[in-house]
N, C-alpha and C positions, 0 to 999 in steps of 0.2 A: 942334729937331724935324727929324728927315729922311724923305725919301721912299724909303717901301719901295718896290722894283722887282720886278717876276714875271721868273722867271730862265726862259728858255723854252732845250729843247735842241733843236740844229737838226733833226732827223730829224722831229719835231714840229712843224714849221715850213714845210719846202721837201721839194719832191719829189712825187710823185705817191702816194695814198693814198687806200685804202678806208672808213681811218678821219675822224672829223673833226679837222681838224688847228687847232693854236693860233693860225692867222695868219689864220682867217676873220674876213673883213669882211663885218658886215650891211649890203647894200643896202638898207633900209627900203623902197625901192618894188618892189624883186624878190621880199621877204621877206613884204609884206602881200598879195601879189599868187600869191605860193604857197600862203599860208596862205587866204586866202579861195577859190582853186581847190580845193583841201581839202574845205570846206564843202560844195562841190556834189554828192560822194559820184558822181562821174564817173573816168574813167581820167586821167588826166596824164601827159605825156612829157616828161623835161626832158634837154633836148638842147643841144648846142653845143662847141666849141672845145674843146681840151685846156688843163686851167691856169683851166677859167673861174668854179669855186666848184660843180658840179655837184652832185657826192656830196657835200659840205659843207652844200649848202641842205638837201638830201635830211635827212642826217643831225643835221642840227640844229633838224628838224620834226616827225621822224617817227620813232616805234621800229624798231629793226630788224623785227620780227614786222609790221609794218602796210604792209611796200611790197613791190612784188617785183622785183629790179632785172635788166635786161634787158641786155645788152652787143651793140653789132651792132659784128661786128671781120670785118677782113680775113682772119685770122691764123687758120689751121687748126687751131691747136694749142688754139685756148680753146671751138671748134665744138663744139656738141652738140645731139644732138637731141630734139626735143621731146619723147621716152620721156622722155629723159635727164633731161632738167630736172623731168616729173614724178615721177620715181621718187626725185629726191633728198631 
């Protein structure tokens, strides 16, 4: 008998993404602690560091139709205004 392996392709793995990627790690105290934040039918901000599981916890909780994701950047080129964002 041998062990099957899951063949993972790097792009799926490393780098920065919107999607959730194959190399999430569940925190169980991050994870029960989002999910029961959840419950309270309150606003949530999940914020932190680049690289730190963000959009992964996001997206491994929640449909995309259930959150509204927010970006605060330096960067003029991603800027838009709050028409902007309700008209899309």
């Amino acid at each position: 008998m041998f062990n099957k392996r899951k063949i993972f392709q790097t792009i799926n793995v490393f780098g920065v993404s919107n999607e959730l990627i194959d190399s999430y790690v569940e925190r169980s105290e991050v994870d029960e602690e989002f999910n029961r934040a959840l419950t309270l039918k309150k606003h949530i901000i999940v914020f932190g560091s680049s690289k730190q599981g963000k959009t992964s916890l996001i997206k491994k909780h929640l449909p995309l139709n259930d959150y509204v994701k927010v970006e605060c950047t330096p960067d003029q080129k991603k800027r838009i205004s709050i028409n902007q964002f309700f008209d899309r």
